[in-house]
C-alpha positions as CSV (number, residue, x, y, z in Angstrom):
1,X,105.1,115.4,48.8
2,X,103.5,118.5,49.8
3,X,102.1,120.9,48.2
4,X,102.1,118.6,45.2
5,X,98.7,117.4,43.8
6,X,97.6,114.0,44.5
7,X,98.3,111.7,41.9
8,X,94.6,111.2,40.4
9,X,94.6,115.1,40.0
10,X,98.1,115.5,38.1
11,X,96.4,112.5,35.8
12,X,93.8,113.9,34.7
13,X,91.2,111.8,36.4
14,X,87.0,112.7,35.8
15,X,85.4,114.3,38.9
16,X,82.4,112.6,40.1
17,X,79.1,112.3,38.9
18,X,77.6,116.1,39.4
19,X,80.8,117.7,40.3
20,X,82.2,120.4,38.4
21,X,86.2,119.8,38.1
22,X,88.4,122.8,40.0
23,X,91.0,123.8,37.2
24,X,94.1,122.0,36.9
25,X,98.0,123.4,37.4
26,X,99.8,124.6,35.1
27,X,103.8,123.5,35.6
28,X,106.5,125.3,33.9
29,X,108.9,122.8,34.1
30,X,112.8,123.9,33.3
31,X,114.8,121.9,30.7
32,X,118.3,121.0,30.9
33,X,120.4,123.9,28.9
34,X,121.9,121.0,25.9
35,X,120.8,117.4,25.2
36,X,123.6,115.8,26.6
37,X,122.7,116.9,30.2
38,X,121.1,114.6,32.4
39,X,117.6,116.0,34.0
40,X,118.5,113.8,36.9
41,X,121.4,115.9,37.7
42,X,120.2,119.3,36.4
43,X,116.9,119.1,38.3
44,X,116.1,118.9,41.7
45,X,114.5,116.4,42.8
46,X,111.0,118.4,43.6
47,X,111.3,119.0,40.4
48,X,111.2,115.4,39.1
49,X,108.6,114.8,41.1
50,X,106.2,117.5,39.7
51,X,106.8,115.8,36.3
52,X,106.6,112.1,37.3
53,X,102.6,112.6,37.6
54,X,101.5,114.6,34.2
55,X,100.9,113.1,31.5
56,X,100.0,116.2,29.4
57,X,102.6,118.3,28.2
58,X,102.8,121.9,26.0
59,X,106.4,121.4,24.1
60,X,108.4,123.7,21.8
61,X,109.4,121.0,19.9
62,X,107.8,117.5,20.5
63,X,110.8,115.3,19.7
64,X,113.4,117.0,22.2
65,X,110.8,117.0,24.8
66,X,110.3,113.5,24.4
67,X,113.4,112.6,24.6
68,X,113.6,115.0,28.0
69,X,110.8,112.7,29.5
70,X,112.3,109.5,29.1
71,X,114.9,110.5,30.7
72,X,112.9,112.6,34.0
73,X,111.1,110.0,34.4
74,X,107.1,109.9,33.9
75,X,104.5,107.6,35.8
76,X,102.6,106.4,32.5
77,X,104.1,105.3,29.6
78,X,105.8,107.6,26.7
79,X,103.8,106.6,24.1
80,X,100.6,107.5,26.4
81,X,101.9,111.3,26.9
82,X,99.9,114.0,25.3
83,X,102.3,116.5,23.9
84,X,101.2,119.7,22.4
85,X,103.1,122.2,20.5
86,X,103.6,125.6,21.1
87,X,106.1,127.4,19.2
88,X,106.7,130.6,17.7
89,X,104.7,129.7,14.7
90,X,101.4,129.1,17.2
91,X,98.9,131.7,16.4
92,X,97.4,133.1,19.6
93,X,93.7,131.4,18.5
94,X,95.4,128.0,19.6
95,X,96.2,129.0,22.9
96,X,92.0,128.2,24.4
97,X,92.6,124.9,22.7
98,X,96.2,124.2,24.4
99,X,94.4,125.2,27.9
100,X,91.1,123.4,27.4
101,X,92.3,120.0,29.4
102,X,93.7,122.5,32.3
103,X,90.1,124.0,32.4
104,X,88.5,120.4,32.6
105,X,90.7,119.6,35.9
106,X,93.8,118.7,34.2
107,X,97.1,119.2,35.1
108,X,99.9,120.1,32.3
109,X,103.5,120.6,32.2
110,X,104.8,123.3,30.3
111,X,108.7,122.9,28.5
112,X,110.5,125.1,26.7
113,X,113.4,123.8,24.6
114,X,116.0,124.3,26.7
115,X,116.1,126.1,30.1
116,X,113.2,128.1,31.7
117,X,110.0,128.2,30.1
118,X,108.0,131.2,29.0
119,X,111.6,133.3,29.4
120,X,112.5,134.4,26.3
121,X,110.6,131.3,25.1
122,X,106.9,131.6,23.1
123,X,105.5,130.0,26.6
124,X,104.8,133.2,28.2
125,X,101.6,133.6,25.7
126,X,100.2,130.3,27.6
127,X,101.3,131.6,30.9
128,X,99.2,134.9,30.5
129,X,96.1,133.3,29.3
130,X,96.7,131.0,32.0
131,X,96.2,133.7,34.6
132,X,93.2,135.1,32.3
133,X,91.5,132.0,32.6
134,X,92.0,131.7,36.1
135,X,94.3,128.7,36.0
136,X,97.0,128.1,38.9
137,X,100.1,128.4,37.9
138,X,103.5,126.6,39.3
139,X,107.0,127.3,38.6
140,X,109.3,124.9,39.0
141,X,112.9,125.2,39.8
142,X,115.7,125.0,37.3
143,X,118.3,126.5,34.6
144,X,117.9,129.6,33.5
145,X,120.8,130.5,31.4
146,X,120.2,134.2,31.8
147,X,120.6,134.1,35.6
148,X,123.7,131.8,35.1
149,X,125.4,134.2,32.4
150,X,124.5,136.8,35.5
151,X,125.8,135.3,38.1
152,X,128.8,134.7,36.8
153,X,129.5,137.7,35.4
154,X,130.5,140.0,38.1
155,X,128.7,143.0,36.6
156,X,125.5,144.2,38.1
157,X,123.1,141.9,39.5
158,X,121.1,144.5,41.3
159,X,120.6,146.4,37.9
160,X,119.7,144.3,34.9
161,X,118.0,144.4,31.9
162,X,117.7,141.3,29.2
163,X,117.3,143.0,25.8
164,X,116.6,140.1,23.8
165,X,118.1,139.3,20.3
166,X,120.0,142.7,18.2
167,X,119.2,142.5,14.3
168,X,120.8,140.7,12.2
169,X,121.6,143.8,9.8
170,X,125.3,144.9,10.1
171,X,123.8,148.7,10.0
172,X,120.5,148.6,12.5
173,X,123.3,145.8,14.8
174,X,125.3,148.3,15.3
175,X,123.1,151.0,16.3
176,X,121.2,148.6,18.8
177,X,124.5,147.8,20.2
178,X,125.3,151.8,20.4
179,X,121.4,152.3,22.3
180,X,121.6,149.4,24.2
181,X,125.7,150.4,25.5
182,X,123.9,154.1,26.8
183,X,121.4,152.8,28.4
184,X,123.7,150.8,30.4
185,X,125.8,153.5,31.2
186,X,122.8,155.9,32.0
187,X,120.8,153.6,34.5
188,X,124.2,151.6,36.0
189,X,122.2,148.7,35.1
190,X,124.2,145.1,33.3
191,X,122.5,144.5,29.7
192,X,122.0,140.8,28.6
193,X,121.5,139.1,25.0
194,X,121.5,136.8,22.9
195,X,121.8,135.6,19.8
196,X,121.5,132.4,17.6
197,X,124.8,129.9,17.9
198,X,126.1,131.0,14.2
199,X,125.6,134.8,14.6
200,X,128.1,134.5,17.8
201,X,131.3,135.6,16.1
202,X,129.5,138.6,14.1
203,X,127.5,139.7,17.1
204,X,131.4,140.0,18.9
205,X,132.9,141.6,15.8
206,X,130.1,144.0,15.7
207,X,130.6,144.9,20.0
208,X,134.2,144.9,19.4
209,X,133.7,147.4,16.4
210,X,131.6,150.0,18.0
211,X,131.2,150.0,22.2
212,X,134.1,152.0,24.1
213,X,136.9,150.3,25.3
214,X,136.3,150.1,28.9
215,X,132.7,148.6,28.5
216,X,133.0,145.3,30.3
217,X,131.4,142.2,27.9
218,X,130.7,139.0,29.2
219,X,130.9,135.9,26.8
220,X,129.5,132.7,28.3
221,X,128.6,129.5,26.1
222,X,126.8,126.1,26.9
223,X,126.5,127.3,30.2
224,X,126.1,124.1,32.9
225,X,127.4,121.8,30.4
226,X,131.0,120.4,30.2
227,X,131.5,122.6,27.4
228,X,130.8,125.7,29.4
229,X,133.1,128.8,28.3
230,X,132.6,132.1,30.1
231,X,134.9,134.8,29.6
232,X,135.0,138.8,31.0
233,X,137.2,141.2,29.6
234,X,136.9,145.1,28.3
235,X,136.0,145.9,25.1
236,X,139.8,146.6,24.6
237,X,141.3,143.8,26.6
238,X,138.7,141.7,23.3
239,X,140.1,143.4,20.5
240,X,143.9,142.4,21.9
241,X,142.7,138.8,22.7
242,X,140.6,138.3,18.9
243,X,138.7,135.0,20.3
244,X,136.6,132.9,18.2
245,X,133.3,131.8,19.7
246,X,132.1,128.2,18.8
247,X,128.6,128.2,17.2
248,X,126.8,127.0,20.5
249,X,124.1,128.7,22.9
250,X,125.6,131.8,24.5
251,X,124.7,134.8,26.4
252,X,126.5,137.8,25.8
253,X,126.2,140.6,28.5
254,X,127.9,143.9,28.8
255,X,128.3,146.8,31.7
256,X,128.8,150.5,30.4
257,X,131.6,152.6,32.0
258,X,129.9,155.9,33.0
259,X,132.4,157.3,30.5
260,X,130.1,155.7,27.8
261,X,127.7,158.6,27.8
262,X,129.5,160.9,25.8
263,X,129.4,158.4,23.2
């Protein structure tokens, strides 16, 4: 296929006798967005076919990402993949070790858990010292559930920001939520988080309880899966509904009114 590397090169195999090996590729490969997903039908097929060549592979968790392969689809055997983790435990002193084959002339594939790699994912530490070290690096197409929370929310796609996780304190929640609704309002721009599955509800509670009424919030769950859930409503038209969010993966986003900065 084009612009793919030749087999030999995506396995990892020795230059000749007084050559010095070019550095390999790093993939970022996406990841279905729950386990139940098939990569077959959540990937495209240039996609699969970066993968079916690597057989070394930097994994948030080794056991989902194995399970990921089997199903994608790799040239050598399971039990022959190399999988190293990279998580948010890794201290940055691993990350030489973790790019040492790539440096040899070997390829790697790069997986988050689920969806894009090295967004909001502990990836993007590799990715930089990728680019330090010179290394070519290759994103592949896939999920992202940001950019499907996005574009399905109707609120502003030419003005976003993705603001990460708010704190778990009921206190320092609310005041994120209070900063992160007037900085919406003061650049026009669409604000997206997240949060873990069981802090859903209080996360909602905790919007409900303190952004204006007309600040549009967008709920959407398991996004691409049968599951998926996406709801938009105002602040008020939340409070009248009172919805319980499962404990699953969600985005939330939200869209000040201009009216919010008197707030």
């Amino acid at each position: 296929m084009p612009g793919y590397p030749p087999a030999a090169a995506a396995s990892g195999a020795p230059a000749a006798p007084g050559a010095s090996a070019a550095p390999g590729t790093l993939w970022l490969i996406p990841t279905p967005l729950g386990a139940a997903s098939d990569p077959r039908r959540a990937l495209p097929a240039e996609t699969l076919a970066a993968i079916e060549p690597l057989d070394y592979f930097i994994v948030e968790n080794a056991r989902s990402a194995r399970a990921f392969l089997k199903a994608a689809g790799t040239r050598a055997p399971l039990q022959a993949l190399e999988l190293r983790e990279l998580n948010e435990h890794t201290p940055p002193s691993a990350l030489p070790a973790l790019l040492a084959p790539l440096r040899a002339g070997r390829d790697a594939g790069l997986l988050s858990e689920a969806g894009a790699p090295a967004i909001a994912d502990p990836g993007a530490a590799l990715v930089a010292a990728a680019h330090a070290a010179g290394i070519r690096v290759r994103p592949l197409i896939g999920p992202s559930a940001l950019l499907l929370a996005l574009m399905a929310s109707g609120l502003n796609g030419q003005r976003f920001a993705f603001v990460g996780y708010v704190p778990a304190q009921a206190e320092a929640r609310l005041q994120r939520l209070r900063e992160i609704e007037r900085r919406s309002a003061r650049e026009d721009e669409t604000a997206l988080i997240i949060e873990t599955p069981y802090r859903n509800q209080a996360l909602l509670e905790a919007a409900l309880q303190v952004l204006a009424p007309d600040t549009r919030l967008l709920v959407a769950g398991d996004l691409s899966l049968p599951t998926e859930r996406i709801v938009l409503d105002t602040v008020a038209g939340w409070r009248r509904a009172r919805r319980e969010l499962p404990r699953v993966p969600t985005v939330f986003a939200l869209q000040a009114s201009p009216l919010a900065r008197r707030r």
